[in-house]
N, C-alpha and C positions, 0 to 999 in steps of 0.2 A: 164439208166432209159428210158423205153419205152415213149413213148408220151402222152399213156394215163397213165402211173402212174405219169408224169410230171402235167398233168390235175388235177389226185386226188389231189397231194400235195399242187400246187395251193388251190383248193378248199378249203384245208383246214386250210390254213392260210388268207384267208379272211373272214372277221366279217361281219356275214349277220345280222340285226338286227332280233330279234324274236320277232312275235308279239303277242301281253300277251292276244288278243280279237279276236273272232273271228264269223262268220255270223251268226247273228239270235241275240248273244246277246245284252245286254239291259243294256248304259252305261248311263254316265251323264258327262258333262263339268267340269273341274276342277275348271272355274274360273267364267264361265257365266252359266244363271240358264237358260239351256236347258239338255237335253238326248233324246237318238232316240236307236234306230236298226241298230246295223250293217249288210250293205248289201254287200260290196266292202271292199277290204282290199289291198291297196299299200305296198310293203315291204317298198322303201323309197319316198321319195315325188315326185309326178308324177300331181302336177298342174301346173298351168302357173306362170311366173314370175311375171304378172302384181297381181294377188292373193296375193300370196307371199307378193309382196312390200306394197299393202294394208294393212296390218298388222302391228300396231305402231311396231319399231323399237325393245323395249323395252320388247314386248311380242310375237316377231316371234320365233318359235320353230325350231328348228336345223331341217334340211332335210334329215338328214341320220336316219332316223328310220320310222317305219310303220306309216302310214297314213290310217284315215279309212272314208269310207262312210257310211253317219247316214238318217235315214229316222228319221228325228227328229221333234221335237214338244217343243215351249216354252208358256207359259201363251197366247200370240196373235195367234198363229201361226203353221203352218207347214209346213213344208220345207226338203231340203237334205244341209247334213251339209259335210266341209270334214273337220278335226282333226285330228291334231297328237296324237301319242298313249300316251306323257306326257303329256296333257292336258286332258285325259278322266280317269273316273274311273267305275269301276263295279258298278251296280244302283241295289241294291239288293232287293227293296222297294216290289219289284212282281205286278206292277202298268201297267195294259196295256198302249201303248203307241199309243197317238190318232193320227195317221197319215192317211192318206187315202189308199197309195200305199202299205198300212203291208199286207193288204189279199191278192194281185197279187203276191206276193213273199214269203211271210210266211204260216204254219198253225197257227190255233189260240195260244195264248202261253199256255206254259207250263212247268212248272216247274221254270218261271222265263227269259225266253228264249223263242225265236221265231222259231220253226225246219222250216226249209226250205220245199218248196212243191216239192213235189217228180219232177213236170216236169223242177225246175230249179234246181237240182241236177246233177253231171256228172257222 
């Protein structure tokens, strides 16, 4: 077996997580009453440990799956949130989301979603 068919086979027996979300859309908190915008998308958790261990014990979410970045918004406030992907759910409400930073990286929404502005596209 050549080297790189040794590569593929690899590849294909490791479990990438997939993630069920992705930029622009417009989720909400499983368990605290916030939602925002995703703008970043980590396949698995990519913050710091001291985050991490702020999070009671009881309700840290496993590090092996996506992680997403929210331009989020709750009743006081707006902010950037980061979340795992078992903790958020699709927010189907079609409710704009009041953050400030949505117009520098979003068009207005649509359809329920925020399309990305053409100049932060690759």
């Amino acid at each position: 077996m050549s080297p790189l068919e040794r590569l593929h086979a690899m590849a294909r027996n490791i479990d990438i997580p997939k993630a069920q979300f992705g930029i622009g859309d417009v989720v909400r908190h499983r368990l605290f009453d916030f939602r925002g915008v995703i703008f970043d998308v980590d396949p698995v958790f990519a913050n710091s440990d001291e985050w991490y261990d702020s999070i009671p014990e009881g309700l840290r979410p496993s590090k092996d799956q996506p992680f997403y970045h929210l331009l989020a918004e709750n009743a006081e406030s707006s902010y950037v949130a980061y979340v795992s992907q078992q903790n958020l759910l699709a927010d189907d409400s079609e409710e704009p989301v009041d953050h400030p930073a949505i117009a520098t990286m979003f068009e207005p929404m649509q359809g329920g979603r925020y399309p990305l502005r053409s100049e932060h596209r690759h």
